[in-house]
Biopython code that builds the backbone (N, CA, C, O; Angstrom):
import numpy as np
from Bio.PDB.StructureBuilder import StructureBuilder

atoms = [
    (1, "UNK", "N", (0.846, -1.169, 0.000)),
    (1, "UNK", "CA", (0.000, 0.000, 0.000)),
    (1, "UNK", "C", (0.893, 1.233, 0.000)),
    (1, "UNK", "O", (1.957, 0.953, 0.551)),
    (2, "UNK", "N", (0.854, 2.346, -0.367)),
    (2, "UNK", "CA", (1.537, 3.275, -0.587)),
    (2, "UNK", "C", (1.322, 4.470, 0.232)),
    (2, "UNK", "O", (0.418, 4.267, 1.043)),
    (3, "UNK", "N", (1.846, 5.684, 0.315)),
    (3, "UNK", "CA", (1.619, 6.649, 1.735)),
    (3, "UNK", "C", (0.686, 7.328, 1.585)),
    (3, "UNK", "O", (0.362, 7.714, 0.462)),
    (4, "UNK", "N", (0.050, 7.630, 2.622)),
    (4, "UNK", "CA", (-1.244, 8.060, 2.720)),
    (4, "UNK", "C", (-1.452, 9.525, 1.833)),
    (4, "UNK", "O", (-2.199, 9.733, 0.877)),
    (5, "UNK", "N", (-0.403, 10.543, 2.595)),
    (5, "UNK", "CA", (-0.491, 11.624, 2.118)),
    (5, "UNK", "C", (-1.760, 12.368, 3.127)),
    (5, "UNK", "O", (-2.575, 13.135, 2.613)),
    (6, "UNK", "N", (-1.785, 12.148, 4.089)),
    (6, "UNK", "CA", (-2.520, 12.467, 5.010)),
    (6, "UNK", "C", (-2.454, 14.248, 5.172)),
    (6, "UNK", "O", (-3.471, 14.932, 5.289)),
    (7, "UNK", "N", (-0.701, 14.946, 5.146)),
    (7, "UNK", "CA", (-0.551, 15.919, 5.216)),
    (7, "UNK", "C", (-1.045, 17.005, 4.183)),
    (7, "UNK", "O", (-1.041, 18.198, 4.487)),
    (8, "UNK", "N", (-1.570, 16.445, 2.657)),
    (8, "UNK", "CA", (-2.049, 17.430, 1.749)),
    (8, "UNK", "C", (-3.601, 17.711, 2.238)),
    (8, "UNK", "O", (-4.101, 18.667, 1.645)),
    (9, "UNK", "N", (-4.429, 17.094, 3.163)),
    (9, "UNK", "CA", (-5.478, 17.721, 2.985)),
    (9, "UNK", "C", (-5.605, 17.700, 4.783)),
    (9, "UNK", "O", (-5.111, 16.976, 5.648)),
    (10, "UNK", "N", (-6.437, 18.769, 4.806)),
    (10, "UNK", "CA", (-6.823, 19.286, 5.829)),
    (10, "UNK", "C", (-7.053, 18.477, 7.291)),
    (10, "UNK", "O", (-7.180, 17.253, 7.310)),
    (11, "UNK", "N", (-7.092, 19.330, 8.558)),
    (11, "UNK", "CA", (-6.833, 18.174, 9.687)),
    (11, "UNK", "C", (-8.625, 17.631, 9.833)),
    (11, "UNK", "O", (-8.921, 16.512, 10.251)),
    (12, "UNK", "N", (-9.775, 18.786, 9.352)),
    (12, "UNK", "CA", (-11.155, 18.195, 9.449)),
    (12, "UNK", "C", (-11.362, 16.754, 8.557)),
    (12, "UNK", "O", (-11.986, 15.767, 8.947)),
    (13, "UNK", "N", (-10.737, 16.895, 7.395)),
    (13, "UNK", "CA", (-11.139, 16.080, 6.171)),
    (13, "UNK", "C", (-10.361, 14.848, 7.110)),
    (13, "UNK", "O", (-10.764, 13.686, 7.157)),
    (14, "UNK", "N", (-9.237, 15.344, 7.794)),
    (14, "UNK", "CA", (-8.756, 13.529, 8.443)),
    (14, "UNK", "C", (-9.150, 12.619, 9.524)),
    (14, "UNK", "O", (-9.104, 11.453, 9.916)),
    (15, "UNK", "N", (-9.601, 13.919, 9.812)),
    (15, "UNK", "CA", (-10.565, 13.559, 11.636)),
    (15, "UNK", "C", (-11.339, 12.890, 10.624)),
    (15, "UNK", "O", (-11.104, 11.775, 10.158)),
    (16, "UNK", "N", (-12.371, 13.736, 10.295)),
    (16, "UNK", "CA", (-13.513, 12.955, 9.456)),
    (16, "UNK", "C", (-13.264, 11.471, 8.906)),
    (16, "UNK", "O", (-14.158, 10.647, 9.099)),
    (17, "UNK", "N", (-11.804, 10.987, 8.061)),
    (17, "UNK", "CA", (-11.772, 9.991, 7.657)),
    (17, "UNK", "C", (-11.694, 8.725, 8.678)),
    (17, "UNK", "O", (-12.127, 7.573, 8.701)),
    (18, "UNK", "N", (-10.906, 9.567, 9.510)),
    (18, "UNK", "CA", (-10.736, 8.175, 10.701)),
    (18, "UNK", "C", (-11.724, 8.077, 11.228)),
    (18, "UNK", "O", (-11.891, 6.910, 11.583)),
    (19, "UNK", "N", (-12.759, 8.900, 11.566)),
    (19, "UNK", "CA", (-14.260, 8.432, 12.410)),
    (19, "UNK", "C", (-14.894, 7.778, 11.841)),
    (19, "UNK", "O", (-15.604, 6.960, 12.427)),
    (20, "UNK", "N", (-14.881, 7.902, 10.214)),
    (20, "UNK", "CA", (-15.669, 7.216, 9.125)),
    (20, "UNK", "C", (-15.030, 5.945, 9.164)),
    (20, "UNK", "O", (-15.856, 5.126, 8.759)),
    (21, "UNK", "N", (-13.578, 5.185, 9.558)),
    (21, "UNK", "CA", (-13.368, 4.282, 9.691)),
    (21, "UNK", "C", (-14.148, 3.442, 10.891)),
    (21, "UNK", "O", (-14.349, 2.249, 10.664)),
    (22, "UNK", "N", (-14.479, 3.847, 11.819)),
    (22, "UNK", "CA", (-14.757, 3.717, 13.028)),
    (22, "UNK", "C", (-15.767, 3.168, 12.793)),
    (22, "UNK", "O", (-16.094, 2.058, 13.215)),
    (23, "UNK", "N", (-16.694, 4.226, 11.744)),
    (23, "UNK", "CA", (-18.368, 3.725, 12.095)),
    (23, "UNK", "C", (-18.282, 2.329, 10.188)),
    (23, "UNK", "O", (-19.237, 1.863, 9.568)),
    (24, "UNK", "N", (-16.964, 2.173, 9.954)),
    (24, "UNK", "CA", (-17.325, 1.722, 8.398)),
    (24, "UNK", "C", (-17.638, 0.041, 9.047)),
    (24, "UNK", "O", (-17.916, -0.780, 8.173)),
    (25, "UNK", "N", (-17.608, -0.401, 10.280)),
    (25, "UNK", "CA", (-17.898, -1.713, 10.399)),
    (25, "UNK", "C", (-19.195, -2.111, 11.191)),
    (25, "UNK", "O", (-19.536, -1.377, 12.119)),
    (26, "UNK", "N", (-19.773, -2.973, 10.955)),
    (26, "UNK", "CA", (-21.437, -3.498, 11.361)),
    (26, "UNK", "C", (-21.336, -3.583, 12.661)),
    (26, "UNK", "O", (-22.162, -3.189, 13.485)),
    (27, "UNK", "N", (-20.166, -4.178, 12.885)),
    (27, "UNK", "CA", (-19.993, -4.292, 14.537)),
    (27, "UNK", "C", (-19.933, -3.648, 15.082)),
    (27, "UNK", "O", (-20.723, -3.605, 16.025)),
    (28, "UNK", "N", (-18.736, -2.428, 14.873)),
    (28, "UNK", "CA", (-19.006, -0.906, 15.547)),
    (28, "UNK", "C", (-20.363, -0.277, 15.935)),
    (28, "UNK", "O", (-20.729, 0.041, 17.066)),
    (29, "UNK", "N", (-21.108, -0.150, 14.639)),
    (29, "UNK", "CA", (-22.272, 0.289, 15.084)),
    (29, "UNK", "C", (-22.989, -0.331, 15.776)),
    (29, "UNK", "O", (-23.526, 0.151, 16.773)),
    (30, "UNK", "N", (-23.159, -1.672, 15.336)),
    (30, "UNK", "CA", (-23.933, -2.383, 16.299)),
    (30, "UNK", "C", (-23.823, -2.077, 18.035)),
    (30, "UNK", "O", (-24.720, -1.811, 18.835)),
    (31, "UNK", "N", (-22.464, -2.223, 18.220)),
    (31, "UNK", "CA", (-22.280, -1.828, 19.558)),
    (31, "UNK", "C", (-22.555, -0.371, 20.103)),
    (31, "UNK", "O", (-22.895, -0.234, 21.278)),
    (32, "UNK", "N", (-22.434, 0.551, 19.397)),
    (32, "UNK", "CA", (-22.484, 1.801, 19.930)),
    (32, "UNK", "C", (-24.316, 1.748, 20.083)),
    (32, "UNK", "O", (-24.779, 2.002, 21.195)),
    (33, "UNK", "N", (-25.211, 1.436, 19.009)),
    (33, "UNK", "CA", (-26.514, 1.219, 19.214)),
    (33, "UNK", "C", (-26.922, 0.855, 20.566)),
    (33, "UNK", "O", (-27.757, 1.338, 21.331)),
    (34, "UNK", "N", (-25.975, -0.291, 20.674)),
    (34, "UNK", "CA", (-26.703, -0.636, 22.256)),
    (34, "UNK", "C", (-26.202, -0.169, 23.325)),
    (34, "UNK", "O", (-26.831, -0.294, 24.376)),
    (35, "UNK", "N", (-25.015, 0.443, 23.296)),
    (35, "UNK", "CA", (-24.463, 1.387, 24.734)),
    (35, "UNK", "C", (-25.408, 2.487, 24.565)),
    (35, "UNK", "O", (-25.918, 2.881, 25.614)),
    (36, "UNK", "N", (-25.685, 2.948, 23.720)),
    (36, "UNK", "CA", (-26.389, 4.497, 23.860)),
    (36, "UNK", "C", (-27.408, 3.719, 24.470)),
    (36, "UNK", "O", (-27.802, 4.270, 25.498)),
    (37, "UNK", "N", (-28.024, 2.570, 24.210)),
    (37, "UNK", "CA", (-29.218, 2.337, 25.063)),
    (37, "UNK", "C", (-29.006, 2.373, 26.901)),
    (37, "UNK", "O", (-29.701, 2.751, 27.843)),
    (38, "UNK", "N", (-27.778, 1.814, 26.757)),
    (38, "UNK", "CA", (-27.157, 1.866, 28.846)),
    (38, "UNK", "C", (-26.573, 2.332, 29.110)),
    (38, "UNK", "O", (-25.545, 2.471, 28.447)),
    (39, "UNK", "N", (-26.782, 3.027, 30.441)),
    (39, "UNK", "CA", (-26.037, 3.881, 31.253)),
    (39, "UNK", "C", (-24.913, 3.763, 31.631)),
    (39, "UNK", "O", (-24.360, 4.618, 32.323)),
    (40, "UNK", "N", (-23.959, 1.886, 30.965)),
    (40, "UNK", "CA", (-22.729, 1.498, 31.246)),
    (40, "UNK", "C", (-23.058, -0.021, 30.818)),
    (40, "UNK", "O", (-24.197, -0.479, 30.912)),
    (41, "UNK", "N", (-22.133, -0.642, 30.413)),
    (41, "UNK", "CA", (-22.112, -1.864, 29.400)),
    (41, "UNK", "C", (-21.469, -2.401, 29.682)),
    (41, "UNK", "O", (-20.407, -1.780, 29.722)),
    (42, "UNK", "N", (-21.335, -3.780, 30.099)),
    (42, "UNK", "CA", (-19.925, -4.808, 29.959)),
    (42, "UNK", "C", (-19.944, -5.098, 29.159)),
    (42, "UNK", "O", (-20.976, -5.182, 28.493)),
    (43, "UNK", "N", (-18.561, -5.482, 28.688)),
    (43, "UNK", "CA", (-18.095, -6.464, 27.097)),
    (43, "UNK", "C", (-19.027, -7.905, 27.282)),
    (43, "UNK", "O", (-19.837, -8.374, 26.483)),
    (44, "UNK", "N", (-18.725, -8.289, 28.266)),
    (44, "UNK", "CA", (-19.648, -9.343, 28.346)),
    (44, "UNK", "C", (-21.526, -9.124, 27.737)),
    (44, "UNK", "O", (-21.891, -9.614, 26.668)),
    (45, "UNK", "N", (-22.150, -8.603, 28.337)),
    (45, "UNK", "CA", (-23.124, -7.886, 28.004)),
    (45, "UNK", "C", (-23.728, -7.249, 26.494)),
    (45, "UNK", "O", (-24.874, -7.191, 26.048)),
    (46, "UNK", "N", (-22.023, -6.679, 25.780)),
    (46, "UNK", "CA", (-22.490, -5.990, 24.548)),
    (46, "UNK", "C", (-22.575, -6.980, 23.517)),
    (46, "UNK", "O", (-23.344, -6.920, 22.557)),
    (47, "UNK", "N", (-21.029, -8.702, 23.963)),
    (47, "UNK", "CA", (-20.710, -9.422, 22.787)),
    (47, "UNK", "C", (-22.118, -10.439, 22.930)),
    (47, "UNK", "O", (-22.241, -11.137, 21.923)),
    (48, "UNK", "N", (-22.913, -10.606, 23.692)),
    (48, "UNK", "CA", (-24.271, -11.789, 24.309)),
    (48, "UNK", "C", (-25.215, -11.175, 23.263)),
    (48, "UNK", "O", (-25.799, -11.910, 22.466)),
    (49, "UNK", "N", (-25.425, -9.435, 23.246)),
    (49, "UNK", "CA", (-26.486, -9.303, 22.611)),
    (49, "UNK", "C", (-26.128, -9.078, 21.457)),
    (49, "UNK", "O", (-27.182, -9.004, 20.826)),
    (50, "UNK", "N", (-24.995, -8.864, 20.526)),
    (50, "UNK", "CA", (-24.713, -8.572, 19.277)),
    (50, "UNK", "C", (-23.917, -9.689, 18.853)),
    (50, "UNK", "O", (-23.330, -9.578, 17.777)),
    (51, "UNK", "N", (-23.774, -10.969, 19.657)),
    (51, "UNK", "CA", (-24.108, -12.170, 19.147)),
    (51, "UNK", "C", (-22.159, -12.420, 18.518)),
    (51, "UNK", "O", (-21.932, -13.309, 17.698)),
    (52, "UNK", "N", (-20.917, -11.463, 19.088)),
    (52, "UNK", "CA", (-19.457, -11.803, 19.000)),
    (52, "UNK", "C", (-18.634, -12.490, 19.704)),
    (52, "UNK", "O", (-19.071, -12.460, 20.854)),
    (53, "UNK", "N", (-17.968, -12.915, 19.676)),
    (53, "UNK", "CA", (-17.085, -13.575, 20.918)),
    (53, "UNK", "C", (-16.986, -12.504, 21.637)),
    (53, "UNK", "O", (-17.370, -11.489, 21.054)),
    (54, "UNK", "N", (-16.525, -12.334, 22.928)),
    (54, "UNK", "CA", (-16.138, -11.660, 24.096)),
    (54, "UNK", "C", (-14.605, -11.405, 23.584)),
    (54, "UNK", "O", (-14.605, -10.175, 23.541)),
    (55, "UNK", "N", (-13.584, -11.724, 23.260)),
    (55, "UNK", "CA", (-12.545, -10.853, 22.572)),
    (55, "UNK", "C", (-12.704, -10.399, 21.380)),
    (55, "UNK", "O", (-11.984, -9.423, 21.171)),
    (56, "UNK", "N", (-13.386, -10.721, 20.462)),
    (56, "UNK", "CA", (-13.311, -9.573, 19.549)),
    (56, "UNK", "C", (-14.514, -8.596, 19.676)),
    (56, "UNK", "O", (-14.289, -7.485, 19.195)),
    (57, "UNK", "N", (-15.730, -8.774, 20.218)),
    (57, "UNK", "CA", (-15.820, -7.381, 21.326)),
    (57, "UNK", "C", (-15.053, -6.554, 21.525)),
    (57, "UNK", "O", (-14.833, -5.516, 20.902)),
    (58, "UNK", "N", (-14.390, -7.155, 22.813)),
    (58, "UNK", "CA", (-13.406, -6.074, 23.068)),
    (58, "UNK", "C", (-12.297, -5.545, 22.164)),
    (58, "UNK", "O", (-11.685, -4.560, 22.576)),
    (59, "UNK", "N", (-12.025, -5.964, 21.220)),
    (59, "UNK", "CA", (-10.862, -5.403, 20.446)),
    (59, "UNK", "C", (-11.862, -3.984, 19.690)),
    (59, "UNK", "O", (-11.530, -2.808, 19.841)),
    (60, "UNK", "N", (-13.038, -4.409, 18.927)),
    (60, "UNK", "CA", (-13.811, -3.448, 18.733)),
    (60, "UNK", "C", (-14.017, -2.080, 19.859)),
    (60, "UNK", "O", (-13.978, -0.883, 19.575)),
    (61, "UNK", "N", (-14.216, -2.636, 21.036)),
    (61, "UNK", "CA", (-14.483, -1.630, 22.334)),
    (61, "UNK", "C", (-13.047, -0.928, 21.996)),
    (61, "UNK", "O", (-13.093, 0.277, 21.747)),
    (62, "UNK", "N", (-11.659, -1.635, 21.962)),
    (62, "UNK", "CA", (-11.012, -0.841, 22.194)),
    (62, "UNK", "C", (-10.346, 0.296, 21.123)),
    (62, "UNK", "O", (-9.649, 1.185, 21.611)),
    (63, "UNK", "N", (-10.572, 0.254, 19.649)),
    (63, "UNK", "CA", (-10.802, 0.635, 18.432)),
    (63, "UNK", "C", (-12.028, 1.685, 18.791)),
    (63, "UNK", "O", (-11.847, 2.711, 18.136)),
    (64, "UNK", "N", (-12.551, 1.725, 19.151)),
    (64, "UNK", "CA", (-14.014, 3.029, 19.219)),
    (64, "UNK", "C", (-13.481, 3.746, 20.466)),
    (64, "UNK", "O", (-13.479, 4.973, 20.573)),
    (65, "UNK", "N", (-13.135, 3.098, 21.181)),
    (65, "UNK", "CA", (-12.905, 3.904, 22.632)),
    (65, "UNK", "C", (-10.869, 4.739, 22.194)),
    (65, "UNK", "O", (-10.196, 5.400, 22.984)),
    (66, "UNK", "N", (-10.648, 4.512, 21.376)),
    (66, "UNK", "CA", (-9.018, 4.672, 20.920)),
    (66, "UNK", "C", (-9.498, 6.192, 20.256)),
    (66, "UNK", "O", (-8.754, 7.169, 20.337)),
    (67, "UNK", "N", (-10.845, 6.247, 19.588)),
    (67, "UNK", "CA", (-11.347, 7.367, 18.532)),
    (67, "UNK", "C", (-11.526, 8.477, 19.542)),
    (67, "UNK", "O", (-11.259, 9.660, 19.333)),
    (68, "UNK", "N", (-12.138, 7.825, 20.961)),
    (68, "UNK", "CA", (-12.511, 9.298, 21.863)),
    (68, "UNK", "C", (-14.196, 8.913, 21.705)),
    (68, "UNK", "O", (-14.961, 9.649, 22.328)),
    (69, "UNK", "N", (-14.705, 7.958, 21.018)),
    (69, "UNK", "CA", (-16.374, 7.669, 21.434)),
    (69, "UNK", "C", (-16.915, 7.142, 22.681)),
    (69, "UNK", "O", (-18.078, 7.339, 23.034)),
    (70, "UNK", "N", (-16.083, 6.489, 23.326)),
    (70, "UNK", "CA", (-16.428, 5.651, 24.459)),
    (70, "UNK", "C", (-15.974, 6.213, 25.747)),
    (70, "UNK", "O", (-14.831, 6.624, 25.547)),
    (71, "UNK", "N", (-16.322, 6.430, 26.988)),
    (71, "UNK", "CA", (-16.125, 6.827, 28.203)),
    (71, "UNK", "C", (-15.752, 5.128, 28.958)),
    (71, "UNK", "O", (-16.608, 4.283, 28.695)),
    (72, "UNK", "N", (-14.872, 4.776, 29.607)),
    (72, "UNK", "CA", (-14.895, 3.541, 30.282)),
    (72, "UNK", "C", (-14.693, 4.157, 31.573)),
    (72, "UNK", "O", (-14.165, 5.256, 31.744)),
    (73, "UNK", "N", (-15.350, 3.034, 32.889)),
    (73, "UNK", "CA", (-14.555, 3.420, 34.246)),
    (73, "UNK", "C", (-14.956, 1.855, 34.819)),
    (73, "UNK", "O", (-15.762, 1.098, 34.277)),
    (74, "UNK", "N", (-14.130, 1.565, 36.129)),
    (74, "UNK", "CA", (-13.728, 0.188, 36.579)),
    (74, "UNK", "C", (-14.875, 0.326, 37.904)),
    (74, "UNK", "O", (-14.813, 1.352, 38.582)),
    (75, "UNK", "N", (-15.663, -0.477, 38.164)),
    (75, "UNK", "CA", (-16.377, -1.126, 39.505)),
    (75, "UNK", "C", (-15.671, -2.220, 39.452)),
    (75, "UNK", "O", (-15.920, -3.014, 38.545)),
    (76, "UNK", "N", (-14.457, -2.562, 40.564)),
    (76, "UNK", "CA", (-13.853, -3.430, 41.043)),
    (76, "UNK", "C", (-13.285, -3.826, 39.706)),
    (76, "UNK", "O", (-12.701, -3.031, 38.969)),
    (77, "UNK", "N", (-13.568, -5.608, 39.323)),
    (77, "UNK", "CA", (-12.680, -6.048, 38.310)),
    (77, "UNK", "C", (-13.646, -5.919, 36.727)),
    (77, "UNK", "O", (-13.187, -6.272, 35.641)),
    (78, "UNK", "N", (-14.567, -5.535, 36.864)),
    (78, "UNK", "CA", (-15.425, -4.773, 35.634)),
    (78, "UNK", "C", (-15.148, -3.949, 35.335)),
    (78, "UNK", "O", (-14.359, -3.284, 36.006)),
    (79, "UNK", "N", (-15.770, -3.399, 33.830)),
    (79, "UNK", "CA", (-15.339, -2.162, 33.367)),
    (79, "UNK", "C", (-16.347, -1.917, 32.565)),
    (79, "UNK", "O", (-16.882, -2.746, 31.829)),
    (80, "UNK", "N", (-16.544, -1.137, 32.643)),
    (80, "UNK", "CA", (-18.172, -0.431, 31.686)),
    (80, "UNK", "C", (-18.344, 0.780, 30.946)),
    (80, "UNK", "O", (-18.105, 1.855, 31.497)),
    (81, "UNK", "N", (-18.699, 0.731, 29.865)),
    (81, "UNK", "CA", (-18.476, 1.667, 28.635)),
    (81, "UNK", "C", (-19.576, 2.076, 28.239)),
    (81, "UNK", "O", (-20.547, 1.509, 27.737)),
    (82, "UNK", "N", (-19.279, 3.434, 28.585)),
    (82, "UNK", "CA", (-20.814, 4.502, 27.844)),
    (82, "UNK", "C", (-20.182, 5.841, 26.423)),
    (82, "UNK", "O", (-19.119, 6.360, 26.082)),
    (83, "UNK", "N", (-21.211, 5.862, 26.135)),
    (83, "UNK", "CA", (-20.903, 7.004, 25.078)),
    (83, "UNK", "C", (-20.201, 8.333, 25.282)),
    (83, "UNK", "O", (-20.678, 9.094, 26.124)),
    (84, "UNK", "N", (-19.492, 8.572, 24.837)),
    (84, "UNK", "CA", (-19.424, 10.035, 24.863)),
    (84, "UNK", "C", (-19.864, 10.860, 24.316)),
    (84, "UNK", "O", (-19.367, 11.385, 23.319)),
    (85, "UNK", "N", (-20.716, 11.108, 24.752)),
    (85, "UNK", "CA", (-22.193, 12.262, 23.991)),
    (85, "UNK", "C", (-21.309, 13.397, 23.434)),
    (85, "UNK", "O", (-21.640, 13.726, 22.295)),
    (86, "UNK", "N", (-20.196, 14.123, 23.989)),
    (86, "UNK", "CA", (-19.679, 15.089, 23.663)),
    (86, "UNK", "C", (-18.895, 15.115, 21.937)),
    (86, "UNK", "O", (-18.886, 15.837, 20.940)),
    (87, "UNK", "N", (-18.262, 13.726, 22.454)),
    (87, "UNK", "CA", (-17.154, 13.025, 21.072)),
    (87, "UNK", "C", (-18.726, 12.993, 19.580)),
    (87, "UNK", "O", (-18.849, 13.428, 18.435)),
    (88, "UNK", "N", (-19.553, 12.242, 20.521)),
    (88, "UNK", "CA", (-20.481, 11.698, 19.438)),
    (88, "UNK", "C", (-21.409, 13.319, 18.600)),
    (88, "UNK", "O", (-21.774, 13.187, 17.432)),
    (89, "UNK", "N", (-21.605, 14.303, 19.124)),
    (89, "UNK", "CA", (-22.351, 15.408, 19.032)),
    (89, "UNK", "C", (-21.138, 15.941, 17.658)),
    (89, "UNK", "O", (-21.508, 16.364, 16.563)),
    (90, "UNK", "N", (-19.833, 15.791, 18.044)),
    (90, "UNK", "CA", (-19.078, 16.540, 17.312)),
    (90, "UNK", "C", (-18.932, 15.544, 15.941)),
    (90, "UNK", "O", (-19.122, 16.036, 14.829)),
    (91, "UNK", "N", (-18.564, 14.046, 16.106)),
    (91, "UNK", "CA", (-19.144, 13.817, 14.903)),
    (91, "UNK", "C", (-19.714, 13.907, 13.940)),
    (91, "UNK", "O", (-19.454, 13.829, 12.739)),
    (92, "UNK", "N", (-21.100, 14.201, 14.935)),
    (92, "UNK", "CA", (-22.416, 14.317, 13.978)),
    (92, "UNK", "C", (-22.100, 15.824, 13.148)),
    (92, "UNK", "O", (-22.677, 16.064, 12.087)),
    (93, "UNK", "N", (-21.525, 16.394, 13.508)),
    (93, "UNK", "CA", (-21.541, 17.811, 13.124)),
    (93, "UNK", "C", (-20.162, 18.125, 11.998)),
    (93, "UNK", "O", (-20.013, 18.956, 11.103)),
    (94, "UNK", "N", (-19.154, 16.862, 12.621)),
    (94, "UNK", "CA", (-18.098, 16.405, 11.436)),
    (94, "UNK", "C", (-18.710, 16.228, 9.764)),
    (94, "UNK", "O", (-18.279, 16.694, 8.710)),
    (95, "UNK", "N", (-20.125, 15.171, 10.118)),
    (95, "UNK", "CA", (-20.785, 14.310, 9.009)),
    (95, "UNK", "C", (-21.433, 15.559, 8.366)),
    (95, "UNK", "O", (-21.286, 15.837, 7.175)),
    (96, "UNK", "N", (-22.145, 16.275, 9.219)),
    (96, "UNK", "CA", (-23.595, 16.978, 8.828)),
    (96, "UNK", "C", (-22.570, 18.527, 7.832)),
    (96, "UNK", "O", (-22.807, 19.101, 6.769)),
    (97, "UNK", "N", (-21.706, 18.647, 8.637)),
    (97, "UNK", "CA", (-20.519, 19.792, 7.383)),
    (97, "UNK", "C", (-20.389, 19.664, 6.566)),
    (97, "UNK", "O", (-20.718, 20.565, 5.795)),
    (98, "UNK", "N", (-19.601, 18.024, 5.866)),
    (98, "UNK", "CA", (-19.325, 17.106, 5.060)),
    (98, "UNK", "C", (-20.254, 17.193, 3.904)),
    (98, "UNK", "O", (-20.056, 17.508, 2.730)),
    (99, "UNK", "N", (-21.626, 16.725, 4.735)),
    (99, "UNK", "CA", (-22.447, 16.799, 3.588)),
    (99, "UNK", "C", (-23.403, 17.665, 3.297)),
    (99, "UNK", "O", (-24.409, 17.265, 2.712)),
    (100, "UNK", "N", (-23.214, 19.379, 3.754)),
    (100, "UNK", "CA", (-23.703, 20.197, 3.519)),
    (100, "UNK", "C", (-22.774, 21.045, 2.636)),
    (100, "UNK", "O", (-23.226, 21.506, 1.588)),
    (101, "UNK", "N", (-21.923, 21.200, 2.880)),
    (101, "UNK", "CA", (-20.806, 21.322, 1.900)),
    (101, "UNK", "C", (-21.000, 20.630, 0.429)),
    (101, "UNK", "O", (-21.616, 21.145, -0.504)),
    (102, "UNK", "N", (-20.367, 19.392, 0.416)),
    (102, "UNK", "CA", (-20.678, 18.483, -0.970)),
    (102, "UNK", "C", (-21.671, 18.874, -1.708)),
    (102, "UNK", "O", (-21.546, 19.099, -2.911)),
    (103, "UNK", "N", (-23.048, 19.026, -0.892)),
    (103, "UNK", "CA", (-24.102, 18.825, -1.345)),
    (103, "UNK", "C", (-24.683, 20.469, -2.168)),
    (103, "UNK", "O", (-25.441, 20.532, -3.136)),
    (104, "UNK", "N", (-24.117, 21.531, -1.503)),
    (104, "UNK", "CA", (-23.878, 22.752, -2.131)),
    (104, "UNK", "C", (-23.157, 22.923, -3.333)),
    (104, "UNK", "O", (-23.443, 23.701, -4.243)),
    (105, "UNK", "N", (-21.980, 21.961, -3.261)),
    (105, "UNK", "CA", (-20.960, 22.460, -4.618)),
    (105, "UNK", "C", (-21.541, 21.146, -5.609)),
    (105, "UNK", "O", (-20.725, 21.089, -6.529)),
    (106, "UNK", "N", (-22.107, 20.566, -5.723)),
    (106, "UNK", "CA", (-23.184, 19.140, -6.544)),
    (106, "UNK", "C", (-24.539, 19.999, -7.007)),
    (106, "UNK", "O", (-25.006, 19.920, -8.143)),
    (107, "UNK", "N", (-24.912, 20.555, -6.300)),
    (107, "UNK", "CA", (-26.567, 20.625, -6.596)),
    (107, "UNK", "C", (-26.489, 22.659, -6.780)),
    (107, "UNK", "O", (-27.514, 23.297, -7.021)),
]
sb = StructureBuilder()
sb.init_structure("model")
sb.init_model(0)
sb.init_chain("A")
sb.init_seg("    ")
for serial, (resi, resn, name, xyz) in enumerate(atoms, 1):
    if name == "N":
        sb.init_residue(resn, " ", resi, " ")
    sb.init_atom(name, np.array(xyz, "f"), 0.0, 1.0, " ", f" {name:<3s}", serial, name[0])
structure = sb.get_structure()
């Protein structure tokens, strides 16, 4: 594969690409779907209802939570993962630029 070239375009257009990596897998979303539903999630908990093994769960958990989407904190030897409404708001507003933009210089 050859170099990205990450440095010719802008730092929004790269944020943007890597979040778009984030959400480009079924599993990702799947999981974020159901944390926004709880107030805190075990891996155990997220891989039962979206039907993954319990490590690659977590490798996913730790790939979304690496982006700045996920909040984790420890009750004893658990660990439980909620959204970050803040990370996730700015996303949305990453996407909603993206394609208000495009959609101006197209139409």
């Amino acid at each position: 594969m050859g170099v990205s070239k990450r440095h010719l375009h802008s730092e929004q257009v790269n944020k943007l690409a890597d979040l778009a990596k984030i959400l480009s897998h079924p599993a990702r979303i799947s999981i974020l779907n159901y944390i926004g539903d709880c107030d805190g999630c075990l891996c155990k908990d997220i891989s039962e209802t979206i039907q993954l093994a319990q490590p690659t769960t977590s490798q996913h958990l730790q790939v979304i939570k690496k982006a700045g989407l996920l909040n984790s904190r420890f009750e004893g030897n658990a660990q439980y993962y909620t959204i970050d409404k803040e990370k996730l708001t700015d996303l949305k507003e990453l996407f909603t630029d993206f394609f208000e933009v495009t959609e101006q210089k197209c139409c």
